[in-house]
C-alpha positions in Angstrom: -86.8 161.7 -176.9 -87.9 158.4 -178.7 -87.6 154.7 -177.8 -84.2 154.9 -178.8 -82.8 158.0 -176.4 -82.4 160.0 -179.3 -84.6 163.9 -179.6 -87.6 163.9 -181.3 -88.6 167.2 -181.3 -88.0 170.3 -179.5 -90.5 172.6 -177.7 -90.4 176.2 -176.5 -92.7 177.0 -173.9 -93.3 180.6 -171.5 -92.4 179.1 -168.1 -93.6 181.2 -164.7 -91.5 181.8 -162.4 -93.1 179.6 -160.1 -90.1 179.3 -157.6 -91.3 183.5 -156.5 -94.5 182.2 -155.2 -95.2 182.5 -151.5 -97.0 179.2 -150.4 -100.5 180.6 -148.5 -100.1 183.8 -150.9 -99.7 183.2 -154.0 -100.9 179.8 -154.1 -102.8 177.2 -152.0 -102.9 172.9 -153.4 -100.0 172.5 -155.7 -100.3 168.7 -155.6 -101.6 166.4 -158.5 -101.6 162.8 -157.9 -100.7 160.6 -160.5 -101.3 156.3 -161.2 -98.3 154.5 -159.3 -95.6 152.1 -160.7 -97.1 149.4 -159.4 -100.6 150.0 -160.5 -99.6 150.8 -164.1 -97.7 147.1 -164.1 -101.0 145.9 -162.7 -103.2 147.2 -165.6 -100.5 145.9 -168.2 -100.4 142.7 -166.7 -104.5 142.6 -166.7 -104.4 143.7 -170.2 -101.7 140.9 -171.7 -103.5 137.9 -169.9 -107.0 139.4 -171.0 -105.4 139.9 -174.8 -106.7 143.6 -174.2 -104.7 146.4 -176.5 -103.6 149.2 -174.3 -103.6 152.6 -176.1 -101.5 155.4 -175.1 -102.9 159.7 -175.4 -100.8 162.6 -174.5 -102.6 166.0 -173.8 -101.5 168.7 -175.3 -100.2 171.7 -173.1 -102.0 170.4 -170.5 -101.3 173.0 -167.9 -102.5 175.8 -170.2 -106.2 173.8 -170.2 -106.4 175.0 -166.7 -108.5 178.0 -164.8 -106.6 179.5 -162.0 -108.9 180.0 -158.6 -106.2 182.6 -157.3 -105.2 185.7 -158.8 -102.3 185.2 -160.2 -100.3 188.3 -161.7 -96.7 187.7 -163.5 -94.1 190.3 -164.6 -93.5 190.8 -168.5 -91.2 188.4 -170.2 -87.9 189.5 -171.1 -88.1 190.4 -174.7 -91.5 191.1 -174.8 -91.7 194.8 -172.0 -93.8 197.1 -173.4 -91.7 200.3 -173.8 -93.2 203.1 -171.6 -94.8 199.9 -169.6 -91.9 198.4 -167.8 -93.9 198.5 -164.5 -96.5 196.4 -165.6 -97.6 193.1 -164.4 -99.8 190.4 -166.5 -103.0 189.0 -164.8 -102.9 185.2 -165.9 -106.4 183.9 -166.9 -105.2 180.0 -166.9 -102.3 178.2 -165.9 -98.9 178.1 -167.2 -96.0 176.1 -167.1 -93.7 176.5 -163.6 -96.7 178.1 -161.3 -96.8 175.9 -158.0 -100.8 175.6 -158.7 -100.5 174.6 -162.4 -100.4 170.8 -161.7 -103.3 171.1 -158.8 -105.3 173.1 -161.6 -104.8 170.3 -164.3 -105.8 167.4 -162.4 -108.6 169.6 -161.0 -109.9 170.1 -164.4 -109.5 166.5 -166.0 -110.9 164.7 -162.5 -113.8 166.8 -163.3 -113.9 165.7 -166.5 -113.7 162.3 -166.2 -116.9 162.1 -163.2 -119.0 164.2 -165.7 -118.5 161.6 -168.4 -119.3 158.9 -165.9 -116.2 157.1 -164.6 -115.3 156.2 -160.8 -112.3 157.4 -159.5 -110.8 154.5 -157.5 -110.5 155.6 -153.3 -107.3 154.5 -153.1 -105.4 155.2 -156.2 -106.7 158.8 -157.0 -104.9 158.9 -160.6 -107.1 155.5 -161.8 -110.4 155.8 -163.3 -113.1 153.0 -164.0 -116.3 153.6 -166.3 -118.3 150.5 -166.6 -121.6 150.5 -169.0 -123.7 147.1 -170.4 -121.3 144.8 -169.1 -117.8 146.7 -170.8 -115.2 148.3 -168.4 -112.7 151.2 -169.6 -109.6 151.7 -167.2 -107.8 154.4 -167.5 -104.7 155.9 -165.1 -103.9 159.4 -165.7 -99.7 160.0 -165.7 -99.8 164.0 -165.5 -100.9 164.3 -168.9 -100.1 161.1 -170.5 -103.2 158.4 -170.4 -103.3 155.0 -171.0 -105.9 152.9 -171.4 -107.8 149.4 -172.0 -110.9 147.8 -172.2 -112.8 144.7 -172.1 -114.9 144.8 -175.4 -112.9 146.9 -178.1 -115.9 149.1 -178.2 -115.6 152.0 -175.6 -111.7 152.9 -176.8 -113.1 154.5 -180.1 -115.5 156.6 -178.2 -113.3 157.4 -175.3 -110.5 159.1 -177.8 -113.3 161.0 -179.4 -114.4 162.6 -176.6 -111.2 163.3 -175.5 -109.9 164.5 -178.2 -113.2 167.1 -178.6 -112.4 168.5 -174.9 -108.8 168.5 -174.9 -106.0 168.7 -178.0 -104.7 165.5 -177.5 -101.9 163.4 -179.5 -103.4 160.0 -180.3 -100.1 157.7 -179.8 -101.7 154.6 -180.5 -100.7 151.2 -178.9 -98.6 151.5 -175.9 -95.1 150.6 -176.7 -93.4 153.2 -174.8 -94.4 154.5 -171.2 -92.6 156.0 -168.2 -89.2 154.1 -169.2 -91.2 150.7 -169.9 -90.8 149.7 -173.7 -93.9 147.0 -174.1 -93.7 144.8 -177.3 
């Protein structure tokens, strides 16, 4: 949907059927934390009294970025059996969308990301992430897969969606204006 309720596009997406999974059996962490309310207000407000733009990136098919630690086996979509091969089961290589482990293996992946490239994860809001280097600062809180972020110097942002965008196939959505029902102008 857009800012004014209306569809934007439509997607089409092969969704597990996560709700079969047997927690202990199929699946172990299935929890992703993501930036609070109240934290994401925080950084806006930091960002308007500091004059600091706030840029907005959503990852694409961020649950197929992921490597499953469990085996993970799937029956044949409908429409797509293999005649003489309706027994068959699919052994999923990454994540996809629906599997109870899908979010766990997302934020597993990007965490990791972000410590490599040298940012802090804050203790107490596991979702937030700080990278500080010659006196500039980059925040950035991590929504599932949207990101927003800011800066101090106007420097780090260019090099922050570059890198991203190398790792990950991102969508680039500019200036915040729209986020999590909040319309900023």
């Amino acid at each position: 949907m857009n800012l004014q309720g209306e569809i934007d596009k439509y997607k089409a997406r092969l969704v597990a059927k996560g709700y079969k999974q047997k927690e202990g059996i199929d699946y172990e962490e299935v929890f992703a934390p993501v930036t609070r309310m109240e934290s994401i207000l925080l950084i806006i407000s930091l960002a308007a009294q500091s004059k600091w733009c706030i840029i907005q990136m959503d990852v694409k098919s961020a649950f197929l970025n992921d490597i499953l630690e469990e085996e993970v086996y799937v029956e044949q979509p409908l429409g797509y059996v293999k005649k003489d091969n309706e027994g068959k089961v699919l052994k999923l290589k990454k994540a996809l969308y629906g599997l109870k482990q899908a979010p766990w293996a997302w934020n597993t992946r990007i965490d990791q990301y972000f410590k490599s490239q040298g940012f802090v994860q804050c203790p107490y809001e596991h979702a937030l992430y700080v990278k500080v280097k010659n006196g500039e600062m980059l925040v950035v809180a991590l929504y599932v897969d949207d990101l927003i972020f800011t800066e101090n110097s106007g420097e780090m942002i260019e090099k922050f969606k570059k890198a991203m965008m190398r790792e990950f196939e991102m969508t680039d959505l500019g200036l915040m204006s729209y986020f999590l029902g909040l319309e900023i102008k």
